[in-house]
PAGU-957727 format. One record per atom (N, C-alpha, C, O, CB): z negated, y, x negated; atom name; residue number from 1. Coordinates in steps of 0.02 Angstrom, whole numbers, plus 50000, padded with zeros to 5 digits. Glycine has a CB too. Layout:
// residues N
{site {Z Y X} CA NUM};
...
// end
This chain:
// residues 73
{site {50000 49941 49958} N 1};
{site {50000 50000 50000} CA 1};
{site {50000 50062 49956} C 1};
{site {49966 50060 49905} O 1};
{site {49939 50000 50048} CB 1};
{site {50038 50122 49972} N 2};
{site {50052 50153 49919} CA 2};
{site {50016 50216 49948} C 2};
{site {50020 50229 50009} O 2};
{site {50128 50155 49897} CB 2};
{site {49984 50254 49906} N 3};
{site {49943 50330 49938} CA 3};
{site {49996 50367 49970} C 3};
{site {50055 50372 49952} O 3};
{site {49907 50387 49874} CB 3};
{site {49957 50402 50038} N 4};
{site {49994 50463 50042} CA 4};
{site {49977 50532 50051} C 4};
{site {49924 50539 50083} O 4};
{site {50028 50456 50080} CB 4};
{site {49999 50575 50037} N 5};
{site {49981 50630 50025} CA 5};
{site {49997 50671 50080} C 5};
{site {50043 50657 50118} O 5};
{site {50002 50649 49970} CB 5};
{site {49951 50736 50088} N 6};
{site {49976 50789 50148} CA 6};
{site {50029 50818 50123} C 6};
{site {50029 50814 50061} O 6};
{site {49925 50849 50171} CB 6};
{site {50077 50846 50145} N 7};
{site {50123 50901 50126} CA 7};
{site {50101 50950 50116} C 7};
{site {50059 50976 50153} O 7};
{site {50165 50915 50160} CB 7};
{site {50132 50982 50045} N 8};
{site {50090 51085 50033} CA 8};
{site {50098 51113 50073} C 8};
{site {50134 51086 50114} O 8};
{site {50114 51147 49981} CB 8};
{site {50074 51181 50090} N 9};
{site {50080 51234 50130} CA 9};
{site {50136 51240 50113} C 9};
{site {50162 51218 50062} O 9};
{site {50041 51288 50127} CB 9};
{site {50166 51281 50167} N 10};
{site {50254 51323 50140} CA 10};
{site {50232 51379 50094} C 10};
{site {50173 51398 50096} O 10};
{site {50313 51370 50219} CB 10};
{site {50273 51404 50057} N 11};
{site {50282 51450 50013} CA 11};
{site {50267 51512 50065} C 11};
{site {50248 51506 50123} O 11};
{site {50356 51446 49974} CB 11};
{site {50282 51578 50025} N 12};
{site {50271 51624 50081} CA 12};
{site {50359 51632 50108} C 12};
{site {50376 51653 50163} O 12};
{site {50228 51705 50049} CB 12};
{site {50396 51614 50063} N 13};
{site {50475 51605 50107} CA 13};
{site {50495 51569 50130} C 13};
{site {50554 51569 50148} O 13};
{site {50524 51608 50089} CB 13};
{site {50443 51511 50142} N 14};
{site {50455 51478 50180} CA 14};
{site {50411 51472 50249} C 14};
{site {50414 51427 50291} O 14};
{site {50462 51434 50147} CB 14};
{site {50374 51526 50248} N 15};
{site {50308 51524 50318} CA 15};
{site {50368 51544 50369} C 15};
{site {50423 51570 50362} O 15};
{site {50220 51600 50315} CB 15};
{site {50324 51513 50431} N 16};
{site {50361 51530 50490} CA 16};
{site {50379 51597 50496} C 16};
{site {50345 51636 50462} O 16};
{site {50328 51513 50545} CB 16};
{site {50439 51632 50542} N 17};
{site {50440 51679 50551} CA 17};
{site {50379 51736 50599} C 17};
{site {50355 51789 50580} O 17};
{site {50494 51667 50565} CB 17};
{site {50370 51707 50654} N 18};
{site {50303 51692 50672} CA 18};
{site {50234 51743 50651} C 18};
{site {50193 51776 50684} O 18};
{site {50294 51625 50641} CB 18};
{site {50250 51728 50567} N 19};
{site {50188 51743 50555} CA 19};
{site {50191 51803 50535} C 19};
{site {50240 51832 50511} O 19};
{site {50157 51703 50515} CB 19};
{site {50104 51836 50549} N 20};
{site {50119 51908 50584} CA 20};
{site {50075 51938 50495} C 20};
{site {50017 51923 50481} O 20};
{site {50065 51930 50694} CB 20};
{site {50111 51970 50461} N 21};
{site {50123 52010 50404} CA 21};
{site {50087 52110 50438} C 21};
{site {50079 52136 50493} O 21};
{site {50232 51999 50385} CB 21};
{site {50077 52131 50370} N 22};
{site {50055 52186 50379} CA 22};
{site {50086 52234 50323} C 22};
{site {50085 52218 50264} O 22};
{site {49985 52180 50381} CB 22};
{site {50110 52284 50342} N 23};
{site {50138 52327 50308} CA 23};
{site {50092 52372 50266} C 23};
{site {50064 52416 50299} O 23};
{site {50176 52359 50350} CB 23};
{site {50078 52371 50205} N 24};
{site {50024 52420 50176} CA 24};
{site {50064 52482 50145} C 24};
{site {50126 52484 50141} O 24};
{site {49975 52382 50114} CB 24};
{site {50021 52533 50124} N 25};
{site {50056 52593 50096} CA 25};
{site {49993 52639 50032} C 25};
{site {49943 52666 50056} O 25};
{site {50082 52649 50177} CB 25};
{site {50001 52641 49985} N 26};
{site {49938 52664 49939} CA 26};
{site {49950 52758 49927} C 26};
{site {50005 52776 49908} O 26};
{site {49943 52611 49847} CB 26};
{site {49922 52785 49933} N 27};
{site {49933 52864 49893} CA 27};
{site {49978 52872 49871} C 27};
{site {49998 52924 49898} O 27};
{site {49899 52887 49842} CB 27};
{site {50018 52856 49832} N 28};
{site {50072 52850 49800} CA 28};
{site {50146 52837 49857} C 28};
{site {50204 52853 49843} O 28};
{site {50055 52790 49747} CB 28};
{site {50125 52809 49914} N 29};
{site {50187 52797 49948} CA 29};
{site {50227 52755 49931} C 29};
{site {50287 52767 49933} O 29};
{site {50219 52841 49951} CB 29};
{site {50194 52683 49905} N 30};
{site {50227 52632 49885} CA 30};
{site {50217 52591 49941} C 30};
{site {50177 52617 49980} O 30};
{site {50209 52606 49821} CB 30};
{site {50235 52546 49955} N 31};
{site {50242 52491 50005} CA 31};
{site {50228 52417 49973} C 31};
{site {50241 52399 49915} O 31};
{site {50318 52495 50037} CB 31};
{site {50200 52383 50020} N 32};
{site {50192 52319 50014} CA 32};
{site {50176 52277 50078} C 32};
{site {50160 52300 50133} O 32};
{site {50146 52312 49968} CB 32};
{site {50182 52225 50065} N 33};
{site {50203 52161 50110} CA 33};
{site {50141 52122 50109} C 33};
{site {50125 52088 50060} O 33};
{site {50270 52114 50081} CB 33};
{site {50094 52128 50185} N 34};
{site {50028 52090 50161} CA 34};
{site {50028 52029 50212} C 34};
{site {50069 52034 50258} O 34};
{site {49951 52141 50167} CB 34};
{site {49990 51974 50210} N 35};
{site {49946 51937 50241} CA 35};
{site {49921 51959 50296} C 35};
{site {49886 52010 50289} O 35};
{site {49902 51924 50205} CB 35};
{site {49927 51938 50359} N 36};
{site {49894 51990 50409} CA 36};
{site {49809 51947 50422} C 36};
{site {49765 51970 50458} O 36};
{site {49953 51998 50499} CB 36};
{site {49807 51904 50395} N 37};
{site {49760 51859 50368} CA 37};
{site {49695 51887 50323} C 37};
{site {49637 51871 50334} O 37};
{site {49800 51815 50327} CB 37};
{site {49718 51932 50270} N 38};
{site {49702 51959 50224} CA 38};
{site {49656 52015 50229} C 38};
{site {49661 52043 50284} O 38};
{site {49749 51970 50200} CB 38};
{site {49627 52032 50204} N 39};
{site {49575 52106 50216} CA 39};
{site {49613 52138 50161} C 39};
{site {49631 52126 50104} O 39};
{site {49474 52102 50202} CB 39};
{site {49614 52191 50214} N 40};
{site {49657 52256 50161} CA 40};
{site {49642 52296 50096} C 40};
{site {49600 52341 50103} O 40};
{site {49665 52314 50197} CB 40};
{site {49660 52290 50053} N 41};
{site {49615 52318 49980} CA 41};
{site {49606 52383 49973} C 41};
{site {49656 52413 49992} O 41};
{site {49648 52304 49912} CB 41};
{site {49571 52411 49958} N 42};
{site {49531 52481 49932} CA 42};
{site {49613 52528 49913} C 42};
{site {49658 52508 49877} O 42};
{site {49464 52460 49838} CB 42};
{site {49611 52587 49947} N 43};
{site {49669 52620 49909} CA 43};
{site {49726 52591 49958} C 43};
{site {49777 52618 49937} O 43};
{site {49676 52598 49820} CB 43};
{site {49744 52548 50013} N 44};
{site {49779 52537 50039} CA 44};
{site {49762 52551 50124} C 44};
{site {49707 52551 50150} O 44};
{site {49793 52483 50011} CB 44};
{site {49828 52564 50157} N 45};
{site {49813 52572 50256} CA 45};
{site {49850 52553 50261} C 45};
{site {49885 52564 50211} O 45};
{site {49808 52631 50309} CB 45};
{site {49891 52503 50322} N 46};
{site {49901 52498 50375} CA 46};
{site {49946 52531 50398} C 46};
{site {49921 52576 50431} O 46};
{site {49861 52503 50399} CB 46};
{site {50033 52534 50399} N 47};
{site {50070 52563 50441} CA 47};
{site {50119 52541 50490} C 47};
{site {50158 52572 50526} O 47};
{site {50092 52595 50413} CB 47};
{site {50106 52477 50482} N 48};
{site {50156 52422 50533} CA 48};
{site {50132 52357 50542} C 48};
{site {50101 52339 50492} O 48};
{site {50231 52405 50502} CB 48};
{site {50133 52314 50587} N 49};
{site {50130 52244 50585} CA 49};
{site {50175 52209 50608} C 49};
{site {50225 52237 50632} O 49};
{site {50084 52224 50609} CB 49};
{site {50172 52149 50608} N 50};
{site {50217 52095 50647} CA 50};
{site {50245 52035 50628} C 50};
{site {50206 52010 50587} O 50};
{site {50268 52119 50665} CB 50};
{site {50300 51994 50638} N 51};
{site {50326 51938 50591} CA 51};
{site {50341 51974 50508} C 51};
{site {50332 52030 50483} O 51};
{site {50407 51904 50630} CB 51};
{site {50367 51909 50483} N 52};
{site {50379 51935 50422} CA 52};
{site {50442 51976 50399} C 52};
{site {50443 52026 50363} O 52};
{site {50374 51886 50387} CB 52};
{site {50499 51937 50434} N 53};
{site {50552 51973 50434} CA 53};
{site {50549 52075 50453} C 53};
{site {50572 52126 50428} O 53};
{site {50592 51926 50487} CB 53};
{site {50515 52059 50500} N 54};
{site {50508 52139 50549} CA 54};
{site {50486 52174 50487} C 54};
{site {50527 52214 50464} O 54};
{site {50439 52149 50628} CB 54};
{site {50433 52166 50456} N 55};
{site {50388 52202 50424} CA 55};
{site {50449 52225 50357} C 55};
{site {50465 52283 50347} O 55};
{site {50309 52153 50404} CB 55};
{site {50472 52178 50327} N 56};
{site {50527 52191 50283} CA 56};
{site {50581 52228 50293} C 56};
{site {50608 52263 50251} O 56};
{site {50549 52145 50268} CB 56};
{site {50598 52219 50349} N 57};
{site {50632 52273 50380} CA 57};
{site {50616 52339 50385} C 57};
{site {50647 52380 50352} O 57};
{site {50639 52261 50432} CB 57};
{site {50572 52354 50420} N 58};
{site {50541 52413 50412} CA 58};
{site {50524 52446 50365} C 58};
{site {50528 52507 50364} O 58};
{site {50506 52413 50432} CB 58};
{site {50494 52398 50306} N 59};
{site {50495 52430 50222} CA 59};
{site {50550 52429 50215} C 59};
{site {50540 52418 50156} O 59};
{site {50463 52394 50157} CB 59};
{site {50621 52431 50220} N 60};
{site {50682 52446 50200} CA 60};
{site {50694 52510 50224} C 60};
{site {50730 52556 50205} O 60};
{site {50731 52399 50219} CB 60};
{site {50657 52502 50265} N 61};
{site {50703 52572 50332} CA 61};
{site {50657 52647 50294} C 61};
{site {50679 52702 50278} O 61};
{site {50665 52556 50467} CB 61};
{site {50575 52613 50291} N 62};
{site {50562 52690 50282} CA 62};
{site {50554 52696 50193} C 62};
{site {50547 52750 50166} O 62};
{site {50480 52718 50332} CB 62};
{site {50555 52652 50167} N 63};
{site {50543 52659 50057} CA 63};
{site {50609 52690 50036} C 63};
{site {50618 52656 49985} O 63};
{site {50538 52560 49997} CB 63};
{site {50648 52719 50038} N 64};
{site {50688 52765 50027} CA 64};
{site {50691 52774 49944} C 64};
{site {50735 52762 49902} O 64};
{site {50665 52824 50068} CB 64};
{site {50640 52794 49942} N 65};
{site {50631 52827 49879} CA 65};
{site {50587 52784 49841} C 65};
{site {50527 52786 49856} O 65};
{site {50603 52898 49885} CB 65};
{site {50611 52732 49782} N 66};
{site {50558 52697 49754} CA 66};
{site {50497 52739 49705} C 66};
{site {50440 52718 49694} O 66};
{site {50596 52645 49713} CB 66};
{site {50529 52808 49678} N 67};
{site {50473 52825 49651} CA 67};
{site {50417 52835 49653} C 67};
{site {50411 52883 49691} O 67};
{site {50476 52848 49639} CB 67};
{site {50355 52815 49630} N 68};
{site {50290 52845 49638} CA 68};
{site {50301 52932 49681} C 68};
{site {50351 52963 49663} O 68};
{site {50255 52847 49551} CB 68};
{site {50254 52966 49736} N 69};
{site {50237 53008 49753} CA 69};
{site {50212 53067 49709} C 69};
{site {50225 53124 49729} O 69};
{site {50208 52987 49788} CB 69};
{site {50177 53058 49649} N 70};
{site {50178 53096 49583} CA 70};
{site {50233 53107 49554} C 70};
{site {50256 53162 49541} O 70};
{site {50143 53070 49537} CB 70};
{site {50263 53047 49541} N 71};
{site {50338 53086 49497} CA 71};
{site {50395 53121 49544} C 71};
{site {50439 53159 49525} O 71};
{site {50390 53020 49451} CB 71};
{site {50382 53094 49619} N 72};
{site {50433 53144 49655} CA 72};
{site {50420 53217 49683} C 72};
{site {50463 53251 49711} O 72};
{site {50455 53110 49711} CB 72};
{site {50342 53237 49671} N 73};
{site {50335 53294 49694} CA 73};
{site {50340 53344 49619} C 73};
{site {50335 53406 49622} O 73};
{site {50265 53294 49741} CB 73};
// end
């Protein structure tokens, strides 16, 4: 009889679409792609939620400008 094992978690490109992601944003006006799972880190808020796709989307639509907020003002 041969062992068997659970299957890994999916990757995060491979998580369902489903799963509901949080859009973060730091002083700087950088963007990132969180865990909606996750507690939000120090220096970061909250400007969107939803699946994962959505949320990526939306960081496309509004990050415009990759530079730091210091070097663009």
């Amino acid at each position: 009889m041969s062992p068997t094992t659970a299957p890994l978690p999916p990757t995060t490109d491979e998580a369902p679409a489903a799963t509901t992601h949080r859009v973060l944003v730091n002083h700087e006006e950088q963007y990132c792609l969180w865990p909606a799972e996750k507690a939000i880190p120090a220096g970061w808020s909250e400007t969107f939620n939803g699946p994962r796709q959505a949320c990526l989307d939306h960081i496309e639509a509004v990050w415009t400008d990759m530079r730091p907020k210091s070097v663009r003002d």
